[in-house]
C-alpha positions in Angstrom: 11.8 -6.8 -12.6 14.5 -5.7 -10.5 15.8 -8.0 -7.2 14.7 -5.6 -5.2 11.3 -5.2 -6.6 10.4 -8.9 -6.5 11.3 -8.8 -2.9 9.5 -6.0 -2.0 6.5 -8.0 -3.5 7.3 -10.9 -2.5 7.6 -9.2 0.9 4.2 -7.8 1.1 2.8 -11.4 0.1 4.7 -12.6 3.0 3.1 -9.8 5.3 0.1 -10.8 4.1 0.4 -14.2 5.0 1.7 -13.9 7.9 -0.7 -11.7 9.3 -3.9 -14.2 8.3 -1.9 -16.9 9.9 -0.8 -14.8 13.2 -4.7 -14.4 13.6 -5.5 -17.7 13.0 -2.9 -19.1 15.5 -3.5 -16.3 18.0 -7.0 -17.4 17.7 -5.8 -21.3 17.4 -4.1 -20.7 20.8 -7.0 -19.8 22.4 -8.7 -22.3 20.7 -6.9 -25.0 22.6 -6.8 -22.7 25.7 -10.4 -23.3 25.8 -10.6 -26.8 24.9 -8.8 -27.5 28.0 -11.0 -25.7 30.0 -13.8 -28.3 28.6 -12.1 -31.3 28.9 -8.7 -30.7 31.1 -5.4 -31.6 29.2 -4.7 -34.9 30.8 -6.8 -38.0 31.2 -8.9 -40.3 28.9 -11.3 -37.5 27.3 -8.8 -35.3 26.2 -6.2 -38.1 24.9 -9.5 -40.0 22.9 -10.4 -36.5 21.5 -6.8 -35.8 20.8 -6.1 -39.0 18.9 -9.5 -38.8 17.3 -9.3 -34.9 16.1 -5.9 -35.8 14.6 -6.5 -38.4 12.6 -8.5 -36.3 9.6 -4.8 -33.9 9.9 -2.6 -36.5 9.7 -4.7 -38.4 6.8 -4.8 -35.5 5.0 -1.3 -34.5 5.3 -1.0 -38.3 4.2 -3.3 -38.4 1.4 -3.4 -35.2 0.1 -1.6 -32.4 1.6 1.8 -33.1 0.3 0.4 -34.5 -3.3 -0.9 -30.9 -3.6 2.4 -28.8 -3.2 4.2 -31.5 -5.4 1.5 -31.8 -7.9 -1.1 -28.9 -8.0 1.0 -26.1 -7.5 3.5 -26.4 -10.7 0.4 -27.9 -12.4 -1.3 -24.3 -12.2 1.4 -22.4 -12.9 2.2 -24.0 -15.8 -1.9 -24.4 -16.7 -2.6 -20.5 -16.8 0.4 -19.9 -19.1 -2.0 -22.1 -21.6 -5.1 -20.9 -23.6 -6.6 -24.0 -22.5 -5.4 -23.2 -18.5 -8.6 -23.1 -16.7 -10.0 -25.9 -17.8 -7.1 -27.7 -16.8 -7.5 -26.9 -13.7 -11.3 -27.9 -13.6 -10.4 -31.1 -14.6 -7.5 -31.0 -12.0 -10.5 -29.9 -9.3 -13.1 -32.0 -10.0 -10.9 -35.2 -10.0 -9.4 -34.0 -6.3 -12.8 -33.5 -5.0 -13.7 -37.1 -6.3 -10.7 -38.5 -4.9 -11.3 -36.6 -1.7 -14.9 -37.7 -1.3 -14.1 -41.2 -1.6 -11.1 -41.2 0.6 -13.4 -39.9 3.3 -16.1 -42.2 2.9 -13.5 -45.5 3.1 -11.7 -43.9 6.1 -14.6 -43.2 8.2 -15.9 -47.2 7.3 -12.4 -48.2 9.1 -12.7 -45.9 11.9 -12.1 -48.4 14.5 -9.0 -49.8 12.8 -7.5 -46.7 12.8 -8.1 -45.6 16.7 -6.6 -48.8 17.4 -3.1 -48.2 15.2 -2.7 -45.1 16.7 -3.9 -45.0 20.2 -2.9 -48.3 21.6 -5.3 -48.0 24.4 -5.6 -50.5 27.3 -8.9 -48.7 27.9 -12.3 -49.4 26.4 -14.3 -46.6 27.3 -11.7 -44.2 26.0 -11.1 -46.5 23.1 -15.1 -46.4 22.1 -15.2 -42.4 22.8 -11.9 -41.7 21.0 -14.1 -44.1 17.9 -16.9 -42.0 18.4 -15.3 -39.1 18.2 -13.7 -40.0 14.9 -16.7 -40.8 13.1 -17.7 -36.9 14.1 -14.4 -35.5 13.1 -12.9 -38.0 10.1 -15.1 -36.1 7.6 -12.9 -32.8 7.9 -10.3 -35.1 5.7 -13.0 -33.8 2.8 -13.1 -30.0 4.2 -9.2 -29.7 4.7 -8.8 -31.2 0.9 -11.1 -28.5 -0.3 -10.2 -25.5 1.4 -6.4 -26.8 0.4 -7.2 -27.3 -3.5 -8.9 -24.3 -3.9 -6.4 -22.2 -1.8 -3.7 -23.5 -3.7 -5.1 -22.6 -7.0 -5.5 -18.9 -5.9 -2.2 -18.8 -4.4 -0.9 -19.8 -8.0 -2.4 -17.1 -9.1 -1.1 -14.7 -6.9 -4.3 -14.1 -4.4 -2.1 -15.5 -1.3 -4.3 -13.9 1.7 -7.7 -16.0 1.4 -5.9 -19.3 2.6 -4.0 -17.7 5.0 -7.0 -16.0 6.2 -9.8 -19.1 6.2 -8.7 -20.5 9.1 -9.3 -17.6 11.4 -13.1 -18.6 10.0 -12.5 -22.2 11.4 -10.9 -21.2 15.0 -14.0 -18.7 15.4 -16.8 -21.7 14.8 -14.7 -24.2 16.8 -14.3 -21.5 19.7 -18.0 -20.8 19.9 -19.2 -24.4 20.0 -16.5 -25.5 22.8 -17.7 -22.0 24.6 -20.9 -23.3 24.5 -20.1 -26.8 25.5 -18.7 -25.2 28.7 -21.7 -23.1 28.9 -24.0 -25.8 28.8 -22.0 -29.2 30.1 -19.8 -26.8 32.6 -15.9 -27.3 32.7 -13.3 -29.7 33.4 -12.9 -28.5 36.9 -16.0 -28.5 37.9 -17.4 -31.8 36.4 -15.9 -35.8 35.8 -15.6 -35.2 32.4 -12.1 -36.1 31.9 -13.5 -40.1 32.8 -14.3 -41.4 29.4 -17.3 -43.2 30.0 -19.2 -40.5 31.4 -19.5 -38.9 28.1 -23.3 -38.8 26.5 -24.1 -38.5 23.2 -25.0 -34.8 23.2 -21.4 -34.1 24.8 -19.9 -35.9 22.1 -21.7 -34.3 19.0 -21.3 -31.1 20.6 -17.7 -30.7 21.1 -16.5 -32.7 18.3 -19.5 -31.5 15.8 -17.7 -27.9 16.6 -14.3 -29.0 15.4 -15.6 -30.7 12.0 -18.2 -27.1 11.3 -15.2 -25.0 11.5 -13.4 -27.0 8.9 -16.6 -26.8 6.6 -16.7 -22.7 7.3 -12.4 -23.3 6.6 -13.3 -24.3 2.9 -16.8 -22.5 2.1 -14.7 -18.7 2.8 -12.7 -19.5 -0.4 -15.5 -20.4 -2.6 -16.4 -16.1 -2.9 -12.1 -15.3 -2.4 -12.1 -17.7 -6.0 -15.2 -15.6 -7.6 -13.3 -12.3 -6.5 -9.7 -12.8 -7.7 -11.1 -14.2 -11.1 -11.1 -17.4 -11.0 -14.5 -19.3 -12.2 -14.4 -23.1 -11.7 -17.0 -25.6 -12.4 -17.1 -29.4 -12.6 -15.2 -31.4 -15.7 -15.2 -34.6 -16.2 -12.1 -36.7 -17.7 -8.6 -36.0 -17.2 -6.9 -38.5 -20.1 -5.1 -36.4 -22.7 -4.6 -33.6 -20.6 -1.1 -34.9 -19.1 -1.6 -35.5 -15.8 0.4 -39.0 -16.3 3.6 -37.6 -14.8 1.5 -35.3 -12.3 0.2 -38.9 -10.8 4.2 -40.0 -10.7 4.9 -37.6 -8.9 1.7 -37.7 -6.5 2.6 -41.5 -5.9 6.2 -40.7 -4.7 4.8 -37.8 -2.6 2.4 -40.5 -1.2 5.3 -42.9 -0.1 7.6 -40.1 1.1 4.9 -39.1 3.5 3.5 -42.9 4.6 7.0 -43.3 5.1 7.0 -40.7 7.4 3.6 -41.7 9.2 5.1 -45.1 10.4 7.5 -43.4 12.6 4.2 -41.4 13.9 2.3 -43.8 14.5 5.2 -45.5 16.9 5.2 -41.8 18.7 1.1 -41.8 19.2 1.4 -45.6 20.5 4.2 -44.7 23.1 2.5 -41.1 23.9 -0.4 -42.4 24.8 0.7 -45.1 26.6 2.5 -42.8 28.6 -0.2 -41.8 31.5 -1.3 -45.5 32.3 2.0 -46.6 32.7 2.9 -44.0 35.5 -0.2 -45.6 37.4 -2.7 -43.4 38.9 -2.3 -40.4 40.6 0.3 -39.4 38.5 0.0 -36.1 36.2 1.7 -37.4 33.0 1.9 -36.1 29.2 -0.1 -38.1 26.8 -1.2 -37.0 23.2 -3.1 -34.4 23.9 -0.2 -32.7 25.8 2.1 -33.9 22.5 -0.5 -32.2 20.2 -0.4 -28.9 22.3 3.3 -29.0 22.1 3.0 -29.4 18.6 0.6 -25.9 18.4 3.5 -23.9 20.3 6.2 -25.7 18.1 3.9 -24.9 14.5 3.3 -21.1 15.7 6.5 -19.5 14.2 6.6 -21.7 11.5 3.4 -20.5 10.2 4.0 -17.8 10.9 6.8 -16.9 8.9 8.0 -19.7 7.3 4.8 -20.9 5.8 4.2 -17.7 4.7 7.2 -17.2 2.7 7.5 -20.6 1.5 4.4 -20.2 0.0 5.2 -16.8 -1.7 8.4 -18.4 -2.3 7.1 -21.3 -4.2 5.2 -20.3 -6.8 8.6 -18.5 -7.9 10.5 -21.5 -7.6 7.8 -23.4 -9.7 8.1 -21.0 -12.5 11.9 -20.1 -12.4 12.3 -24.2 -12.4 10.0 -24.8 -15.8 11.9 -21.9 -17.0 15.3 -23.8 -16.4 16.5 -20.9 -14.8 19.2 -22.5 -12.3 20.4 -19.4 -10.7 17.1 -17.4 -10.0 16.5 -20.7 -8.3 19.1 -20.8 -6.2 18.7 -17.3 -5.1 15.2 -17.7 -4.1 15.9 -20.8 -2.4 19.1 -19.2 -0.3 16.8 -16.0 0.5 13.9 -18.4 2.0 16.8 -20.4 4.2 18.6 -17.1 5.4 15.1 -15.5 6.5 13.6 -18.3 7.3 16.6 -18.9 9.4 16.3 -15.0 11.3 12.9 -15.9 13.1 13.2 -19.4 13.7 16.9 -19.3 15.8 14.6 -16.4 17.3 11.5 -17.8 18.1 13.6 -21.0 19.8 15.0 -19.0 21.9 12.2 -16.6 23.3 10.0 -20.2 24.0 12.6 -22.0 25.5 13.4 -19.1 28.0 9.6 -18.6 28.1 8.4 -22.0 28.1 6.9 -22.6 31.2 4.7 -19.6 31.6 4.0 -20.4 27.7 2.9 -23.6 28.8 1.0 -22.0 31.8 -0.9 -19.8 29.4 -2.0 -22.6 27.1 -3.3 -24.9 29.9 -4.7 -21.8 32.3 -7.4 -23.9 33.6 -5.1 -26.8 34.3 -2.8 -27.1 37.3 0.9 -26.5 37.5 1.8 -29.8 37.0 0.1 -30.0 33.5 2.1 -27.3 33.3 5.2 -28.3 33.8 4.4 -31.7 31.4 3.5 -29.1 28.6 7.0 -27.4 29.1 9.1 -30.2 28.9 7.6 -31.0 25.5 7.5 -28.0 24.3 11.6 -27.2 24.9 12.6 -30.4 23.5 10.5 -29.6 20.1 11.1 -25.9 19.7 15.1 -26.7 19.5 14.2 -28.3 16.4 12.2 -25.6 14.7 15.3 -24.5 12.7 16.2 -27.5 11.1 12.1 -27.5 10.4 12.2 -24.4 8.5 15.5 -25.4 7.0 14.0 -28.8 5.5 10.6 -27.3 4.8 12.3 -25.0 2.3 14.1 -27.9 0.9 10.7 -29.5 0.2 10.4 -26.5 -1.7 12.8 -26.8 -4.3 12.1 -30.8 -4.4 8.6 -30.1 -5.5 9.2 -27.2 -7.8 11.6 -29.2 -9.8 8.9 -31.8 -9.6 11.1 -34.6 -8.1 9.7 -35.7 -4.8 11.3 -39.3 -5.4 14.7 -37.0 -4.5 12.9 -36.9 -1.2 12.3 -40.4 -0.1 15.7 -41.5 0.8 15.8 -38.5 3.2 12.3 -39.2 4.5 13.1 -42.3 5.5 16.5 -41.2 7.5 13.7 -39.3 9.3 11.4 -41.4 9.7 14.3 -44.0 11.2 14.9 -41.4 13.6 11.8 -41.0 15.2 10.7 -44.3 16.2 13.9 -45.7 17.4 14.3 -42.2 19.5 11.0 -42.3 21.4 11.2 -46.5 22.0 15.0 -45.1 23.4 13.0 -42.6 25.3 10.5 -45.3 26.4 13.1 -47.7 27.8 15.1 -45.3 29.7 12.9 -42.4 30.8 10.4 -42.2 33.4 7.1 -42.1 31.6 7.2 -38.9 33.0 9.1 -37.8 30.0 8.1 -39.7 27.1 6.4 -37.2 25.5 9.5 -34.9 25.8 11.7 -37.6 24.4 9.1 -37.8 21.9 9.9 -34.4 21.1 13.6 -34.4 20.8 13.9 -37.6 18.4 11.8 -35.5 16.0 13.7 -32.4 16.5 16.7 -35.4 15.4 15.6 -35.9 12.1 14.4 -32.5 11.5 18.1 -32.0 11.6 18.7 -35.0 9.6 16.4 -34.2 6.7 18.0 -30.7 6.4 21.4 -31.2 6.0 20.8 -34.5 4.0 18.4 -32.3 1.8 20.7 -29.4 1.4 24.0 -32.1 0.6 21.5 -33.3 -2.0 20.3 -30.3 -3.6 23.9 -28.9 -4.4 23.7 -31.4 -7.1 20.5 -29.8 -8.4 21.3 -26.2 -7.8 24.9 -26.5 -8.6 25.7 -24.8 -5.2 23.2 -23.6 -2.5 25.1 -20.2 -1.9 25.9 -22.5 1.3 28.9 -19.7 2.9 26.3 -16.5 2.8 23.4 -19.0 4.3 25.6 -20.3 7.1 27.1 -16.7 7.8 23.1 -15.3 8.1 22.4 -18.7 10.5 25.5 -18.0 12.8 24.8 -14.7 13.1 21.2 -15.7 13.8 22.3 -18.1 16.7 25.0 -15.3 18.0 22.1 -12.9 18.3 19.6 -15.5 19.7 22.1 -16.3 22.7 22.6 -12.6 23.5 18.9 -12.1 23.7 18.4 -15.0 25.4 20.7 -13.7 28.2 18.8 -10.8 28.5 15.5 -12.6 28.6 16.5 -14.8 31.4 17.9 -12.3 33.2 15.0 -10.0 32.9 12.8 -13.0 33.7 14.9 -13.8 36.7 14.2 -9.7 37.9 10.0 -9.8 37.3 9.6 -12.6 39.4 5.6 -12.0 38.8 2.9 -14.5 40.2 2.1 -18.0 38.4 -1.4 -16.6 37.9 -2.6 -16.1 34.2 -1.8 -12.0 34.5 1.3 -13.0 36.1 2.0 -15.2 33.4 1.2 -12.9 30.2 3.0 -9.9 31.2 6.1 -11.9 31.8 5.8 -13.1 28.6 4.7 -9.9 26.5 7.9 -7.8 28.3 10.6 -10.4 28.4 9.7 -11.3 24.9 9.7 -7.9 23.6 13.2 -7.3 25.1 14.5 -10.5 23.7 13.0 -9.9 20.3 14.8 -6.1 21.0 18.2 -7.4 21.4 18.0 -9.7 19.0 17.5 -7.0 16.5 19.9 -4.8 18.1 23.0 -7.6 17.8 21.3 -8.2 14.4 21.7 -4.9 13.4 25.3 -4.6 15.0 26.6 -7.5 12.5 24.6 -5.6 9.7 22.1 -8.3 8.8 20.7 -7.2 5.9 18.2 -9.8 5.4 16.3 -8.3 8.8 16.1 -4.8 6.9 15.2 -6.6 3.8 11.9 -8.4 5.6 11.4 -5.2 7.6 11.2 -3.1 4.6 7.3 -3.5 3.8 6.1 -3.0 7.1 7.9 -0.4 7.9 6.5 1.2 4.2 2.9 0.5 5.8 3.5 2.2 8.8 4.5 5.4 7.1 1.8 5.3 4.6 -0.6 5.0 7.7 0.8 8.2 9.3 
């Protein structure tokens, strides 16, 4: 197969992708747009729910999420290429859902314990609601594991839309039951339900019941996706003699790489959290659950493109690594960084010119101070959303060569980082701004992991075509500031009300001129990756005329 063919595929994966997960955030957006119209973004309800609806995500990033791309992933491939493949992979299944399951069932007996590590809250009503929320939402750890084992094993075999896809099935349940929780409890405005202890129990099982029954919808979609590209599992017991010895290595140094990692987190949800009641009352201050809607605006591009291409990208890094093939590798790996690299300096620049009414948009309900917490976040975040693509493709190559040990050294740099930025933050900010400080020591070692990571890997890959990557990303940045000039100044003309209108047509035309120029001064220094990801849609659109 020729370059130019496997990119064109690899390409349409990529537009498949991307368009499941523009849906799903789209939809994940107004998810949260909602949610704050339930229970407001500041306060003691929406920082207990926040802390409590993130444990089962961080756990399972934890406990299984990374142990998956390091260890399922080049398991599969190199399964199917055996007559004995699928039951492999039964055996692979069965032992993740055991593991899962009884993950689960620990975690939720030690719910309290882990509130307190990661809350730090002086208050016991929002301490027992943020508990009681956890024991409604800790069982998604299960659902996430599922939907993320068997969406892994049809990416691997080339289905990539289904798991890009499912979560549009989770923000749809988890919209309908906060809907109804406004319908039926009424709205943040309009009631005291941002005070923790006026929460009842059919509040509670309500709003956070919604959040866990989406995951469960998340996972069940994939069950048919599996009968439909093929793939027919069922339950095998017994995994000795079928080499999975050096698949547990490498799911142990996964594990550390990531704990590592989740110390300097839980430092960040301490301080975050901590944030509001040191201002005193009155005060409109960032907590968590402004952190974790920061953290949705920050995640938005990234899924959108560079999830969606690193996953594409990764199953032919997992192959042309078992196949020893050292350049294909490092071609594949330097096309992920340079397009990676296109919509990332991109999307940094449209949200920090469009960050406030961003932020306005997420928290419509909320008042302009909220607002204007959200934004500061949100800037200091975004700015590191290229190193984030930068390292995630790293990860990549790290996993596909099935060497996550490689990783640790790096992950704790990180990790270092993070903590010892936000208690800098902590000591010399207004609390004001904690969260944003928050925000720009992880944007710090998001820059940290990726040049250590791609020092490192120029060992591994001989070189990492390092002058051709670093010419796309400058001429990335030089095309991101001119269209950032021409979004501020177009923004500076509109000068439309701060009303939710108001808001999204600032952002829909200043964004489209900004992403306009940037292809334009693109285009100018003849960037051929842009024409190279453009390619397939462009294709579609003909075909569709």
């Amino acid at each position: 197969m020729s370059q130019a063919t496997s990119n064109g595929a690899l390409g349409r994966a990529s537009a498949v992708m991307a368009a499941g997960t523009a849906v799903s955030r789209a939809l994940g957006l107004l998810r949260g747009m909602v949610l704050v119209a339930a229970i407001g973004a500041t306060g003691q309800a929406a920082d207990a729910f926040a802390v409590a609806n993130k444990l089962p995500n961080i756990l399972y990033m934890l406990l299984a999420g990374g142990v998956l791309n390091a260890v399922l992933v080049p398991q599969v491939v190199r399964a199917y290429k055996r007559h004995d493949g699928q039951e492999y992979v039964d055996r692979l299944l069965t032992l993740g859902y055991v593991i899962l399951g009884g993950v689960t069932v620990v975690l939720m007996a030690v719910a309290p314990v882990l509130v307190g590590i990661y809350s730090n809250s002086k208050n016991t009503d929002q301490y027992a609601l943020a508990v009681t929320f956890a024991y409604w939402c800790l069982p998604q750890l299960f659902f996430y594991g599922v939907s993320a084992l068997l969406g892994q094993v049809l990416n691997a075999r080339g289905s990539f839309g289904p798991y890009m896809w499912a979560p549009v099935v989770n923000n749809l349940v988890s919209l309908a039951g906060f809907g109804v929780f406004i319908a039926v409890f009424g709205n943040a405005r309009e009631t005291d339900v941002n005070l923790a202890a006026t929460w009842s129990p059919g509040q509670i099982a309500l709003l956070a019941g919604s959040a866990t029954l989406g995951v469960i919808a998340q996972a069940a979609v994939l069950y048919p996706a599996m009968r439909h590209a093929g793939v027919r599992t069922r339950l095998r017991w017994g995994v000795r003699g079928y080499g999975l010895g050096r698949a547990g290595t490498m799911a142990w140094w996964t594990f550390v790489g990531l704990a590592v990692g989740q110390l300097g987190y839980i430092v960040v949800s301490r301080v975050v959290n901590e944030a509001p009641s040191a201002a005193g009352a009155g005060t409109t201050v960032a907590g968590n659950a402004i952190y974790d809607y920061a953290f949705l605006v920050f995640i938005l591009p990234h899924s959108l493109v560079t999830v969606s291409l690193a996953t594409a990208l990764f199953t032919r890094l997992s192959s042309q690594a078992h196949d020893g093939d050292v350049d294909a590798a490092r071609s594949t790996f330097s096309l992920g960084m340079r397009v990676v690299g296109l919509f990332t300096i991109l999307a940094t620049a449209v949200i920090v010119v469009l960050g406030y009414q961003v932020s306005r948009l997420i928290i419509v309900t909320g008042t302009p101070a909220e607002a204007r917490a959200l934004t500061g976040a949100v800037v200091t975040m975004i700015l590191g959303l290229p190193f984030y693509g930068a390292w995630s493709m790293c990860q990549r190559v790290y996993y596909a060569y099935e060497d996550p040990k490689g990783m640790v050294p790096i992950q704790i740099a990180m990790a270092v980082v993070v903590p010892l930025g936000t208690l800098l933050a902590q000591q010399v900010l207004d609390p004001r701004w904690w969260v944003a400080g928050a925000g720009a020591a992880m944007s710090l070692s998001y820059a940290v992991g990726a040049f250590a990571a791609i020092w490192h890997l120029r060992a591994r890959l001989v070189h990492v075509d390092g002058p051709r990557v670093l010419r796309t990303h400058l001429q990335a940045l030089l095309g991101a500031v001119f269209a950032a000039g021409v979004g501020a100044a177009v923004l500076a003309l509109l000068g439309l009300s701060d009303k939710a209108l108001g808001n999204l047509v600032t952002c829909v035309v200043v964004g489209t001129l900004m992403c306009a120029a940037y292809g334009l001064a693109l285009k100018a220094m003849h960037v051929r990756e842009l024409d190279d990801l453009l390619r397939p849609l462009l294709a579609r659109v003909r075909r569709r005329r």
